[in-house]
C-alpha positions in Angstrom: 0.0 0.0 0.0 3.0 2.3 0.4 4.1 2.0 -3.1 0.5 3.3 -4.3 1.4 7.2 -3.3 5.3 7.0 -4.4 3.3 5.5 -7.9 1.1 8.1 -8.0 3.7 10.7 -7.7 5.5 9.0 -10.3 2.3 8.8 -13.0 1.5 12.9 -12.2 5.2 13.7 -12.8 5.3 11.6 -16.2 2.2 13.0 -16.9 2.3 16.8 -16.5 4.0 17.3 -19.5 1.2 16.0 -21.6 -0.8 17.9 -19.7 0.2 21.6 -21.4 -1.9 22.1 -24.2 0.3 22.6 -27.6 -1.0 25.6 -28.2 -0.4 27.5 -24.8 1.2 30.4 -24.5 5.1 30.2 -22.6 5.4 32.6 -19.3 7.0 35.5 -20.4 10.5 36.1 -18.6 10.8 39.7 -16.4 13.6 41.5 -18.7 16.8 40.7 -15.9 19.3 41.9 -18.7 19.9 46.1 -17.7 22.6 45.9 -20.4 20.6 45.0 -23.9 19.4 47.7 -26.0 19.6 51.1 -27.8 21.3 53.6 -25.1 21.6 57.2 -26.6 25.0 58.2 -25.1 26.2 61.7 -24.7 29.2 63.5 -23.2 32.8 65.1 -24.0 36.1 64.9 -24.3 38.4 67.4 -23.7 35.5 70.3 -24.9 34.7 67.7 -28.1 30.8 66.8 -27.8 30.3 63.1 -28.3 26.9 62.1 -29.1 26.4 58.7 -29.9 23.6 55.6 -30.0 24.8 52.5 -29.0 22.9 49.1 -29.4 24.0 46.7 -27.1 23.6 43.2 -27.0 24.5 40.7 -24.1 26.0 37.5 -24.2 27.2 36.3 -20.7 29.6 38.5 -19.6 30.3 40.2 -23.1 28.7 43.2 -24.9 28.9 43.5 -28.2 26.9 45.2 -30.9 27.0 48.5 -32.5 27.3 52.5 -32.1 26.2 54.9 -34.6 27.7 58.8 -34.9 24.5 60.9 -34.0 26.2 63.5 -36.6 27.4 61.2 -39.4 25.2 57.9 -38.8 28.2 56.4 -39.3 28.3 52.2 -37.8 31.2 51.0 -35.4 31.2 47.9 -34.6 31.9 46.9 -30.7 35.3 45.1 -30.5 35.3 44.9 -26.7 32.9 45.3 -24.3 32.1 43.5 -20.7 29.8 44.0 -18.0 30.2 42.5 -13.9 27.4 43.8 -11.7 26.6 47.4 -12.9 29.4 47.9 -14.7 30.4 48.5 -18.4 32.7 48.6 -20.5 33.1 49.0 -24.0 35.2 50.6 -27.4 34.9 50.9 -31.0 37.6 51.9 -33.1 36.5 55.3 -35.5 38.3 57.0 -38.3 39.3 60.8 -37.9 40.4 62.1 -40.7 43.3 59.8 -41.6 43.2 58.6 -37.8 42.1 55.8 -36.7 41.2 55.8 -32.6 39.5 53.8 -30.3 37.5 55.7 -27.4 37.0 53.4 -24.6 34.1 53.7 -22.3 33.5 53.2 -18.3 30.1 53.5 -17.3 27.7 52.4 -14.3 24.2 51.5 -14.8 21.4 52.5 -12.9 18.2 51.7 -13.8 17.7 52.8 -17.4 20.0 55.5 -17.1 23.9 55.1 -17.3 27.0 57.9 -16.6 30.6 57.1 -16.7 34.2 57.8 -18.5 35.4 58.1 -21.7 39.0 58.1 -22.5 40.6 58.3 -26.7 43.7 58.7 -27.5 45.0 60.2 -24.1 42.3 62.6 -23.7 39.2 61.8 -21.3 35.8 63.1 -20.7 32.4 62.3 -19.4 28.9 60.7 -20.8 25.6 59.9 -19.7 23.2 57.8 -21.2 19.4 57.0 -21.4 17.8 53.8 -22.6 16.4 54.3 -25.8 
């Protein structure tokens, strides 16, 4: 008679996945990922503005993805970038004129809002961002 309930259990947990109906919908996951996204990213360096969008995407502890010039609309492609905790990092390398550089920036998120470092080519600054 003991091996009735331990059976039972058994049959239900066998069972329950025939139980979900085909066509029903999945639970929709809270978005956990503060990283993922368009940012619009603003700031200077040294006096030079720096306004940028950047489109992140996640991947463990990587970013990658890909920020456009708000002036030229010109794609860079994210060659580094890493996130612990509530911080980020990230760089692109641009052309200047017949220079090439590579800003790299430091930021902390909070929330949907984001403010950090930028340093280029031995100059630094400051941005803030906003989640797009």
């Amino acid at each position: 008679m003991k091996r009735l309930p331990t059976l039972l259990a058994l049959a239900a947990v066998l069972c329950a996945p025939v139980l979900v109906h085909a066509d029903a919908p999945l639970p929709i996951q809270a978005d956990t990922d503060g990283v993922t996204g368009a940012w619009n990213i603003t700031g200077q360096v040294e006096g030079f503005p720096v306004t940028v969008r950047c489109d992140f995407q996640r991947h463990g502890d990587a970013v990658g993805g890909v920020c456009h010039d708000d002036g030229t609309g010109a794609a860079h492609m994210i060659s580094s970038g890493s996130v612990r905790g509530d911080k980020i990092t990230w760089s692109y390398k641009r052309r200047f004129l017949l220079a090439m550089f590579e800003p790299q920036y430091h930021g902390q998120i909070v929330g949907e809002s984001m403010k950090g470092d930028i340093s280029v080519a031995g100059h630094s600054g400051a941005f803030t961002a906003d989640r797009d």
